[in-house]
C-alpha positions in Angstrom: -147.3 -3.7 -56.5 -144.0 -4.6 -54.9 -142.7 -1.2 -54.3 -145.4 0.4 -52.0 -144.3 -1.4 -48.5 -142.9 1.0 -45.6 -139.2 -0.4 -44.6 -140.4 -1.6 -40.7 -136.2 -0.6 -40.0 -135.1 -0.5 -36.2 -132.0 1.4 -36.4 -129.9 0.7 -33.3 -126.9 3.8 -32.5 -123.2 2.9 -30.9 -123.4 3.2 -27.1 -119.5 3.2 -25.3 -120.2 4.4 -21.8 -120.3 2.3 -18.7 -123.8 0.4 -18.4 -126.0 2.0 -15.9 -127.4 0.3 -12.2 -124.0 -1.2 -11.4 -124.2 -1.8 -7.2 -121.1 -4.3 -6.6 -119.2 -2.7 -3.7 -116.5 -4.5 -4.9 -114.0 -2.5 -7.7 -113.5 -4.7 -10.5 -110.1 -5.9 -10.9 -109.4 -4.4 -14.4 -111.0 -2.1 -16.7 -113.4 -3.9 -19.1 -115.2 -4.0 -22.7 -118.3 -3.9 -21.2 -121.0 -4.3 -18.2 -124.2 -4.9 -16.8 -126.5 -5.5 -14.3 -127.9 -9.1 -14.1 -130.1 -8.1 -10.8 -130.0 -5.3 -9.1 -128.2 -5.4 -5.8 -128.1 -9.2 -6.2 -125.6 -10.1 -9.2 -123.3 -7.5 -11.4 -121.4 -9.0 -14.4 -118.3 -7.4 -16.8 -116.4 -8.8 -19.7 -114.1 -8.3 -22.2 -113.8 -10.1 -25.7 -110.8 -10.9 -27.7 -111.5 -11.9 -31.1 -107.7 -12.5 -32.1 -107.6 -15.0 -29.1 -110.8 -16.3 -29.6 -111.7 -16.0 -25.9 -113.8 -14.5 -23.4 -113.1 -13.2 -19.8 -115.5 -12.6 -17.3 -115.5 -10.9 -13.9 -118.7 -11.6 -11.6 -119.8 -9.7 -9.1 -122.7 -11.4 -6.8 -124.2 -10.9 -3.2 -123.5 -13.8 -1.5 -120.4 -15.7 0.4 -121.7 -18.8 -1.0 -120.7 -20.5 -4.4 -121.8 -18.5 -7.4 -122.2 -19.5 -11.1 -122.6 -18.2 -14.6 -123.8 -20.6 -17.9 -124.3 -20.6 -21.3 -127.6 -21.5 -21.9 -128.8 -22.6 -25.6 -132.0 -22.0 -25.5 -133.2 -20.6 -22.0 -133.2 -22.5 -18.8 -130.4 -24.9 -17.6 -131.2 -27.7 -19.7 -127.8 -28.3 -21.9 -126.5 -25.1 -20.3 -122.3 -25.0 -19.8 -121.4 -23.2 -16.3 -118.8 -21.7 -14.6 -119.3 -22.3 -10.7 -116.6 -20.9 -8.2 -116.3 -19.8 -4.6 -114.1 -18.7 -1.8 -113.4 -20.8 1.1 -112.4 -20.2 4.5 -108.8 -19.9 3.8 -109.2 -17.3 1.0 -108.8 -19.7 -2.1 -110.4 -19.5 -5.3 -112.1 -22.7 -6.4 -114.0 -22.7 -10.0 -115.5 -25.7 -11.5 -116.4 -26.7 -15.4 -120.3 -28.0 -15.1 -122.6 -29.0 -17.4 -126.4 -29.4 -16.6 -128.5 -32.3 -18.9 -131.8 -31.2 -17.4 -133.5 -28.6 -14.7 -131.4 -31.0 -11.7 -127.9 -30.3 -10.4 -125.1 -29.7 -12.8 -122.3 -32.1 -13.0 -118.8 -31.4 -13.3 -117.6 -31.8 -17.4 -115.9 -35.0 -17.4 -114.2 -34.5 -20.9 -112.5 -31.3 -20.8 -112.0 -28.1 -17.9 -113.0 -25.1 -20.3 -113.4 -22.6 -17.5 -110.4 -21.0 -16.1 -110.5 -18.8 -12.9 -107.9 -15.9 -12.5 -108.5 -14.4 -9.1 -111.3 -13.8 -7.0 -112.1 -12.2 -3.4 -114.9 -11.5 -0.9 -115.8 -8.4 0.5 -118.6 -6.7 2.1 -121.0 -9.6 1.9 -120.0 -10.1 -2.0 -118.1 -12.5 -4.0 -116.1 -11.5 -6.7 -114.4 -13.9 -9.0 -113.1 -13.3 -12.8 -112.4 -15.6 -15.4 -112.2 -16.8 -18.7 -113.1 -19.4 -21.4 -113.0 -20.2 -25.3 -115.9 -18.7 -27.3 -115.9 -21.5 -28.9 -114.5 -24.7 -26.7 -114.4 -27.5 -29.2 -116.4 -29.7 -26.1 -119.5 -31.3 -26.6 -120.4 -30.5 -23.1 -120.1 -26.7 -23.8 -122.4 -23.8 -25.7 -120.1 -21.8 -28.0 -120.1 -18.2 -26.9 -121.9 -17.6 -31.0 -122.2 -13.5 -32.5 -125.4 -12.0 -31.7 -128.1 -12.8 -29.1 -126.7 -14.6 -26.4 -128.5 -16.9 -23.1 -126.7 -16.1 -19.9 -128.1 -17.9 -16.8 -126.7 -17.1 -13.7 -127.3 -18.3 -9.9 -125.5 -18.9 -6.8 -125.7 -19.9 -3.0 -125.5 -18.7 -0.1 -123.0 -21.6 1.5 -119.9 -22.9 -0.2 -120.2 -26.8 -1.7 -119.9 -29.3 0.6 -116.6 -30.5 -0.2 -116.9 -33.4 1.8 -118.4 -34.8 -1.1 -116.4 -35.8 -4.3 -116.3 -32.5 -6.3 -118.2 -30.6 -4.1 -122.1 -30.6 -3.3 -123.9 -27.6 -4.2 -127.2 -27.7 -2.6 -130.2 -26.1 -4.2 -130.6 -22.4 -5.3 -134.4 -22.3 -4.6 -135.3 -18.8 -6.5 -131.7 -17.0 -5.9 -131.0 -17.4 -10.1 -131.9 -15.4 -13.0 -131.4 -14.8 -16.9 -130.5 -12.7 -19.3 -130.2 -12.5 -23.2 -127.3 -10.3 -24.1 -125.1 -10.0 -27.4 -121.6 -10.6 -25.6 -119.6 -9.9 -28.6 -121.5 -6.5 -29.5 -123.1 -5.2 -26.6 -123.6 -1.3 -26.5 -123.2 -0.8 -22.8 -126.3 2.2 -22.3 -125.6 5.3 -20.7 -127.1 6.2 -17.5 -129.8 9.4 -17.7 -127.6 11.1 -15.7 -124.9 11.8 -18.5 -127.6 14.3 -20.4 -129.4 15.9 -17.8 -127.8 19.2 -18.7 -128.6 19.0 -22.3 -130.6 20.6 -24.3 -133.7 18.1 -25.9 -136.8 17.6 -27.8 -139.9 15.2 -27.4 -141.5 13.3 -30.7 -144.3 12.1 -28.1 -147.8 10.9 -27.9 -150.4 12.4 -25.8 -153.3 10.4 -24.4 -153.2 8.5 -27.8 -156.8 5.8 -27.3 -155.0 2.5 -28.4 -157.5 0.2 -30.3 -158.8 -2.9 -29.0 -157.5 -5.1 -32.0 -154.3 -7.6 -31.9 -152.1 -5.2 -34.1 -152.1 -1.2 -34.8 -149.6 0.8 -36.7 -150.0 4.3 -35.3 -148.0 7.3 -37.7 -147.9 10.9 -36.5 -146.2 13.8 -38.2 -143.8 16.0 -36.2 -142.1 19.0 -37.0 -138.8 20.0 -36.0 -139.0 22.2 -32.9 -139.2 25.9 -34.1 -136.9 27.1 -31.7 -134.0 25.2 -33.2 -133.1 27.9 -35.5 -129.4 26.9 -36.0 -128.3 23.2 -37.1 -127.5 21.0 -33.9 -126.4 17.5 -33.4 -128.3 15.0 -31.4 -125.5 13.2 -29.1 -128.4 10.5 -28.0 -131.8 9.5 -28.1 -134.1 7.8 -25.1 -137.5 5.9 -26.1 -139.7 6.7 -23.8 -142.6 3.8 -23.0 -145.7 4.7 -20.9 -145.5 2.7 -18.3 -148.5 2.0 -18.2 -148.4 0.0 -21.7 -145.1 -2.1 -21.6 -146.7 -4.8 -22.1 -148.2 -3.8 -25.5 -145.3 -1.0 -27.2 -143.3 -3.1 -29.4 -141.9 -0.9 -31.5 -140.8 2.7 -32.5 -139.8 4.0 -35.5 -138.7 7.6 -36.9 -138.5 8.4 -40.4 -137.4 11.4 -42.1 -139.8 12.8 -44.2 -138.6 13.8 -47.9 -137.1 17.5 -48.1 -139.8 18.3 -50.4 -142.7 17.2 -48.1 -145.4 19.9 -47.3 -147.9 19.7 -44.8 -150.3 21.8 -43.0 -148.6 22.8 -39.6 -152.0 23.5 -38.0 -153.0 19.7 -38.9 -150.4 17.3 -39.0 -151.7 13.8 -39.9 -152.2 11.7 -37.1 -154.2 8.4 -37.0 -153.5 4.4 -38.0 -150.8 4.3 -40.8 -153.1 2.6 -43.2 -156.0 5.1 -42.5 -153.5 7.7 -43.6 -150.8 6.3 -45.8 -151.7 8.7 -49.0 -150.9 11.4 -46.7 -147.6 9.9 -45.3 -146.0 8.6 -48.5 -143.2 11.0 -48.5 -142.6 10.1 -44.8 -142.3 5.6 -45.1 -139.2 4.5 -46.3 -136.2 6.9 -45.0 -135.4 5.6 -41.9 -134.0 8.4 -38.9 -134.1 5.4 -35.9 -135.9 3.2 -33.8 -137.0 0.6 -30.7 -137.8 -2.3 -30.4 -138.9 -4.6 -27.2 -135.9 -5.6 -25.4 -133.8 -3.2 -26.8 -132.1 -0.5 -24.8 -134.1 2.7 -23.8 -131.0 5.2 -23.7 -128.6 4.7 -26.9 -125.7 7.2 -27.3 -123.9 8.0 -30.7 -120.4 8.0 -31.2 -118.2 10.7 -30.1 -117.1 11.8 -33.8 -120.1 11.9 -35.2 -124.2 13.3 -34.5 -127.7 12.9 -36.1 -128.0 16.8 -37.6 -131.8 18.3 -36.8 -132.6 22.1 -37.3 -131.2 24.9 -38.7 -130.2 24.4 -41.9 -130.6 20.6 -42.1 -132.4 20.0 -44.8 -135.7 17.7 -43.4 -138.5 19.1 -41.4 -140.6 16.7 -40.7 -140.4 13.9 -39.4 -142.7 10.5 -39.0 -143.2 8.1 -35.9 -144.8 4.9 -35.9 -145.7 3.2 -33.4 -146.3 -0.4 -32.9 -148.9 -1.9 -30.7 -149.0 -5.8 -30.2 -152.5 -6.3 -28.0 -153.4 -9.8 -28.8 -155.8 -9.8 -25.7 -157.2 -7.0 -27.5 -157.3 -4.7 -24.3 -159.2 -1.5 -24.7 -159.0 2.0 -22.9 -155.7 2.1 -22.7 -154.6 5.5 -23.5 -150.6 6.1 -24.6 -148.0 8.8 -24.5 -144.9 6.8 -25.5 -142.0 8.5 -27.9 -139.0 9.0 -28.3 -136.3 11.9 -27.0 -133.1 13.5 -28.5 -130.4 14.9 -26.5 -128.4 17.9 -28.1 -124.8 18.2 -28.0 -123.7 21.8 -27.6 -121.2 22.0 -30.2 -121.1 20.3 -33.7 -119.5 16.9 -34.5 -116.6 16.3 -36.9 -119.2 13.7 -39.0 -122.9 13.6 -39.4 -124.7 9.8 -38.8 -126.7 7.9 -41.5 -128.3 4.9 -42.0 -128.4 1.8 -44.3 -130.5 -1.2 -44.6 -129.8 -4.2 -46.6 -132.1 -7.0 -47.1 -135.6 -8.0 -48.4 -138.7 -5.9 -48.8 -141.0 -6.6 -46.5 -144.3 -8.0 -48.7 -145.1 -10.9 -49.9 -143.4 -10.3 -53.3 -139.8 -10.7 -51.1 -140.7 -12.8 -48.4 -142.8 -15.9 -48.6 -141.5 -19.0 -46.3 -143.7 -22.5 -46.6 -144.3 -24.0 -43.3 -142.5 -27.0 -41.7 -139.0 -25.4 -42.6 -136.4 -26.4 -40.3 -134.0 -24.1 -42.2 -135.2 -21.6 -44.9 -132.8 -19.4 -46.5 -133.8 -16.0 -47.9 -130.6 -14.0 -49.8 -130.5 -10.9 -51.2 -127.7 -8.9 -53.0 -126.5 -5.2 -53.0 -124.4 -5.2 -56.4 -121.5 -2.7 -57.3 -124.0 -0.8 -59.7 -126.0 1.0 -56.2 -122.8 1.3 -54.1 -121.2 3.5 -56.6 -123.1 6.0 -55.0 -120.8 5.7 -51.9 -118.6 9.0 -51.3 -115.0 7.8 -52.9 -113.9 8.1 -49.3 -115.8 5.6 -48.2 -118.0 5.5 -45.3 -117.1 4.3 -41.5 -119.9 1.9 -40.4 -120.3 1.6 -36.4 -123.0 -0.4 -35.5 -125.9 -3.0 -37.2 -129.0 -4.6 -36.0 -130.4 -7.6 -37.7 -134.4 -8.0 -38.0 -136.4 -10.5 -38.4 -139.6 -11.2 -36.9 -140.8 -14.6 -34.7 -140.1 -16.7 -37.1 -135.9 -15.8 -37.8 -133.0 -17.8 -36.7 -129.9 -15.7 -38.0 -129.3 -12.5 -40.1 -125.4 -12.3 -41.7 -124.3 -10.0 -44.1 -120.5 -10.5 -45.8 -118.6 -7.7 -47.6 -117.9 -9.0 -51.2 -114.8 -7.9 -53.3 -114.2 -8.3 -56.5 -116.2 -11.7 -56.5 -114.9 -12.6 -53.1 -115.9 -12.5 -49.6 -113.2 -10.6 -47.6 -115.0 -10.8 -44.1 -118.9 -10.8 -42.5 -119.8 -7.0 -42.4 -122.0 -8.6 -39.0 -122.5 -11.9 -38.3 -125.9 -12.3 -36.4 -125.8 -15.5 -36.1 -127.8 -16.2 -33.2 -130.9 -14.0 -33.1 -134.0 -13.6 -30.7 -137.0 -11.6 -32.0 -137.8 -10.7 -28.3 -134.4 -9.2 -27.3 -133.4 -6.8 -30.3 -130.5 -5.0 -29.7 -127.9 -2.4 -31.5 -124.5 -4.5 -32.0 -121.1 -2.3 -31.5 -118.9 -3.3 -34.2 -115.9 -4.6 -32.4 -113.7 -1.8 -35.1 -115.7 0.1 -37.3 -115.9 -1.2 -40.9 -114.7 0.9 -43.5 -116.8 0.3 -47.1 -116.1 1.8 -51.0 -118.0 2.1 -53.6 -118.1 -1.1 -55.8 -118.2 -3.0 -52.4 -121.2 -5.6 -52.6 -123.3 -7.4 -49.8 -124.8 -10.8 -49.2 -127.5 -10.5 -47.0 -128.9 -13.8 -45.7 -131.8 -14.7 -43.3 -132.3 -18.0 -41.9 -136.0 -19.0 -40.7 -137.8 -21.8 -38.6 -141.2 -22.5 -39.1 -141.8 -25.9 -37.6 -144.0 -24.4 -35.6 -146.1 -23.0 -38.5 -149.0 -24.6 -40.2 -149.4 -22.0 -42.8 -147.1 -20.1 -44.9 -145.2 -17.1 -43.4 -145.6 -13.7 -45.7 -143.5 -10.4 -45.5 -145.6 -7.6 -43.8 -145.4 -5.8 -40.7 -147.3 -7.9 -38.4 -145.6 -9.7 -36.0 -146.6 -13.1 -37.7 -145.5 -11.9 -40.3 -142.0 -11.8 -41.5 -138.6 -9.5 -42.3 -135.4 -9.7 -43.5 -133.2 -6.9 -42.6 -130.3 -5.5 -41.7 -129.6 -2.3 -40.6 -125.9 0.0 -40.3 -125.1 3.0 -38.7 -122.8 5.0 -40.4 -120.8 8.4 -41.3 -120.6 10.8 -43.1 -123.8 10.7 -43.8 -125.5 10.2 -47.7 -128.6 12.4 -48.1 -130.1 9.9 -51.1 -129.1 6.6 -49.8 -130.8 4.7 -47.5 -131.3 1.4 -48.8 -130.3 -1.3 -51.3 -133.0 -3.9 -50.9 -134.1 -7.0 -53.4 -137.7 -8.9 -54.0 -138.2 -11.5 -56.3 -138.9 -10.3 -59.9 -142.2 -9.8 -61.6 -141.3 -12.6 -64.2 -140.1 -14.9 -61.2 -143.6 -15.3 -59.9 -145.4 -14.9 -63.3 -143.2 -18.0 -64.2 -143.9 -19.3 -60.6 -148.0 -18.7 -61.3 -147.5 -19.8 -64.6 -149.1 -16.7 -66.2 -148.1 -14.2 -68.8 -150.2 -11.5 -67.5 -148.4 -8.9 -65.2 -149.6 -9.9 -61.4 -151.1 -6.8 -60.6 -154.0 -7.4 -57.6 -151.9 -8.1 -54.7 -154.5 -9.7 -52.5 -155.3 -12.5 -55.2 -151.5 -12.4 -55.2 -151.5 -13.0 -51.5 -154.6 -15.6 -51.8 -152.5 -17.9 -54.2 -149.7 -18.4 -51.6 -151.9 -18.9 -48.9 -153.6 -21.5 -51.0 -150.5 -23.6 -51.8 -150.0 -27.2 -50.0 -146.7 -28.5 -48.4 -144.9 -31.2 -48.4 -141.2 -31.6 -47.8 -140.8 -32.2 -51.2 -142.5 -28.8 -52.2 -140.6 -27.1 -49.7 -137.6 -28.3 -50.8 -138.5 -27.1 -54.7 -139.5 -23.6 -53.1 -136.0 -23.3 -51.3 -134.6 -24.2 -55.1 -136.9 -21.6 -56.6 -135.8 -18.3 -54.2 -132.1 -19.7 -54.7 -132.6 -19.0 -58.2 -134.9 -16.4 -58.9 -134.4 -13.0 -60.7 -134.5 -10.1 -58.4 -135.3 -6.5 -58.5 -133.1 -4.5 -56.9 -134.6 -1.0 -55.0 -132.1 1.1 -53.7 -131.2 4.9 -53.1 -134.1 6.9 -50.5 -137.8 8.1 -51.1 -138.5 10.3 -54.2 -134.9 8.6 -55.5 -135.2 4.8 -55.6 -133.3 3.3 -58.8 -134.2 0.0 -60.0 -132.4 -2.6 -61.5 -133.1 -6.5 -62.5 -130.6 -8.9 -61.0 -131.2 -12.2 -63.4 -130.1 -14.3 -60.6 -128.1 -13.7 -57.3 -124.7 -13.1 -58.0 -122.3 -15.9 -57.5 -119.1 -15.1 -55.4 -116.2 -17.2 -53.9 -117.5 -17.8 -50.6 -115.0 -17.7 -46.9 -113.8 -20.2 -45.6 -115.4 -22.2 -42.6 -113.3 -21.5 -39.3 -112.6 -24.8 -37.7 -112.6 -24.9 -34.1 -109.1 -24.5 -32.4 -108.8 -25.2 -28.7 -105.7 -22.9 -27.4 -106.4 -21.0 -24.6 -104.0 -18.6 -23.1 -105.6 -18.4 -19.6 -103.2 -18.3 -16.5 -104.9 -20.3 -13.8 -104.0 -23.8 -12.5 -105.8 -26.7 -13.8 -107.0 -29.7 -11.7 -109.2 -32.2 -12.3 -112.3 -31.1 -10.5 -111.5 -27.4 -9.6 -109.0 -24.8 -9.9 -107.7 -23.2 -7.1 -105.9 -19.5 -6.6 -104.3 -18.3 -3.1 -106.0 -15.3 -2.9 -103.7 -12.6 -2.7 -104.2 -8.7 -1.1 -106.6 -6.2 -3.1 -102.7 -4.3 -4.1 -101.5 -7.6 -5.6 -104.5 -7.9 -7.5 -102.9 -6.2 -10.5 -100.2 -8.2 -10.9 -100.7 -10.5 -14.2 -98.5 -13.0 -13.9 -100.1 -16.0 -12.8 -99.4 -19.9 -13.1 -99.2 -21.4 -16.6 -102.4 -24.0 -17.0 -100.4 -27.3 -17.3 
């Protein structure tokens, strides 16, 4: 019963180019790790991150010759949020303040520490321009350390300099000239514009006129075929999901599997209809995943320059599966759908071929079932020595990962474990939003071996909850996964997922009889009462239950029972470290720069902080 759920997988590709809808007049003053556009025509933002250093420059771009500011937000909004505020005043100097804002009202300057350092700054053509850095993490109560994955970026400004009549400066209201955005600094992809691929080559897996049903949740699963005209092997360089407009609001995801080499179907009547209606006819097509989208992700993702996804010719799959994901809780009806997705073709083959890995939890009940009223719940899995052997003896070169979970997850990690020992987090998602799902660059591409292992962990809130959370693919329901991009590619490896064991819930039940009607299964957790004593004796029971471990692709899953998780020396906790090796002047309310002319602007040595 535990083995018949399709992987939900959103597989995110490495993106490198320059982010698209950049309008700053202004040229930045250096070349950056990444970009984006925080309004358009209004407010342009680039950055850069140094993980040796442990800090985090910035260069902001926004229309105005007023003050402008960026923040850390924890949780959306201003409230608790650490900013950066700067200007340019009548003389040409650079003034940045360290501000910290208790509530929705105007932030104050931080009275314990200056965290934010400005390095130069200019105006121009109506714009303000001003670049600077900080800590990623600051060691000051006041601040929001910069954390890996999703991050909360608020942003504003005016459209007069502060009052500096006023001790520290007055800053008068911004009225609606502010915005947001939820961005993984450390990882972002930065998409490429459409522009880059309009002379390629491509291929639509779309929808036409698809009638979406008036119900809260459908799975729709269509089979394609590769196009018949691609009669030689080609790479894909890049793929762009493409969302009817008209239905925005209710897309929520894509995915595209690879149906099983062996897979037959009738070309004259591919199945087509809701994934439940016609799993029988799909099974060969549900657990090998090819990619994916999901809401807030990117549209246009690009792959790596050594390496493409192979389609046609000779490539060994033929079909192909998408399902789509409709999330219509106001259960809307005639709407009618032609969403899908597009691949770009390069027009020579790559040096390496693109696969994909997911670690994690399988997505049923049997893997995932998290009491309500947990602050903290904690869902591990383990991918042991014995399914990693599988690995090419080179190795493989991982690029990129995306964590998913669904409303109810905090964080997704997963460490790379060594004979016994964690050597380093393969990706740390340690901050996660279900509505802003995005593919993470790896800041260097990971190289793995076989006899590596991996510690997958989710974390889950469900204060909110009144009921227990199951694994499904609803969106109250819940994952645990985590997904790599990868080359060379493995043609029978796709996953090394866990679930707790048969004899783990029959001891759990207290029955001897194998648990073999999955909605009586289902009917028993549901019926369970909560206390924080019982939830703290469930955390206790998934800590130490057996596992079964499922690993390898569709048609080729090995199994294996893990008596217990694995034990391994764990890393060791970073403690924070305030040095920062910013070169600005630091004052006790603002720092101040003499601007200098747009050929100076590349010079780097500035004045020590003292």
């Amino acid at each position: 019963m535990w083995l018949t759920t399709i992987f939900c997988v959103l597989i995110p590709f490495l993106v490198f180019e320059k982010s698209n809808g950049i309008t700053s007049p202004i040229q930045p003053f250096t070349s950056y790790g990444y970009s984006t556009e925080l309004q358009n025509n209004v407010a342009d933002l680039w950055w850069t991150v140094d993980e040796t250093k442990q800090e985090i420059t910035f260069e902001l771009h926004v229309k105005t010759t007023g003050w402008i500011a960026l923040g850390i937000s924890p949780a959306g909004g201003m409230k608790g949020a650490d900013i950066g505020l700067g200007w340019i005043d009548q003389s040409g100097q650079v003034h940045f303040q360290d501000r910290h804002a208790y509530n929705n009202s105007r932030p104050v300057v931080d009275t314990t520490t200056t965290d934010w350092f400005a390095l130069q700054g200019r105006e121009q053509n109506g714009w303000t321009a001003i670049q600077f850095k900080r800590l990623l993490d600051t060691c000051d109560i006041m601040d929001v350390p910069i954390k890996s994955g999703t991050n909360i970026l608020i942003f504003a400004y005016g459209l007069e300099d502060p009052d500096m009549s006023t001790p520290n400066g007055m800053i008068y209201y911004h009225d609606n000239r502010r915005g947001s955005r939820i961005i993984p600094l450390r990882s972002y992809g930065n998409p490429s514009p459409d522009e880059k691929f309009a002379a390629l080559d491509y291929f639509d897996f779309k929808l036409k006129d698809y009638v979406v049903p008036s119900t809260d949740t459908t799975y729709h699963c269509k089979i394609y075929k590769i196009p018949e005209h691609l009669k030689q092997r080609r790479h894909a360089v890049a793929h762009k999901t493409i969302i009817d407009s008209a239905n925005v609001d209710i897309v929520h995801h894509l995915l595209m599997y690879e149906c099983n080499p062996t897979a037959i179907f009738d070309d004259n009547n591919l199945p087509d209809g809701e994934c439940d209606q016609i799993y029988r006819q799909v099974q060969e097509c549900s657990a090998n995943i090819a990619t994916g989208w999901a809401v807030g992700g990117d549209r246009i993702v690009e792959f790596p320059e050594i390496a493409g996804y192979p389609v046609g010719g000779d490539f060994e799959i033929k079909y192909y599966m998408v399902q789509m994901h409709y999330d219509n809780p106001k259960k809307m009806s005639n709407r009618r759908d032609s969403s899908g997705i597009r691949f770009y073709l390069g027009k020579e083959l790559r040096e390496q071929e693109l696969g994909y890995l997911t670690l994690g939890a399988d997505s049923n009940a049997g893997g995932i079932a998290i009491p309500p009223g947990a602050d903290r719940f904690i869902i591990d899995s383990y991918c042991p020595a014995s399914a990693t052997n599988k690995f090419p003896k080179s190795g493989i070169t991982v690029t990129t990962a995306f964590p998913h979970t669904h409303l109810q997850g905090a964080s997704v990690w997963t460490k790379i474990i060594r004979d016994k020992k964690a050597v380093d987090y393969l990706f740390n998602g340690e901050s996660y939003d279900f509505n802003y799902q995005f593919e993470n660059r790896l800041p260097k591409p990971v190289q793995l071996y076989p006899g590596d292992e991996f510690a997958t962990r989710c974390v889950y809130n469900t204060m909110n909850k009144d009921e227990i959370t199951l694994g499904g693919e609803r969106t109250k329901d819940e994952m645990c996964l985590h997904m790599f991009t990868y080359y060379p590619r493995m043609n029978n490896f796709y996953g090394c997922m866990n679930t707790n064991s048969q004899n783990a819930w029959k001891q759990a039940m207290n029955v001897t009889e194998p648990i073999e009607d999955y909605v009586k299964f289902q009917q028993w957790l549901r019926d369970l009462k909560w206390t924080p004593e019982s939830i703290n004796k469930w955390q206790e029971f998934y800590d130490n239950a057996p596992r079964l471990l499922i690993a390898g692709g569709a048609g080729n899953f090995t199994y294996e029972e893990l008596p217990r998780l694995p034990e391994y020396i764990d890393l060791k906790p970073q403690e924070c470290k305030k040095t920062i090796s910013s070169k600005g002047i630091h004052e006790t309310s603002f720092i101040s720069l003499t601007i200098i002319s747009f050929l100076m602007t590349f010079i780097t040595n500035f004045f020590i902080i003292q």
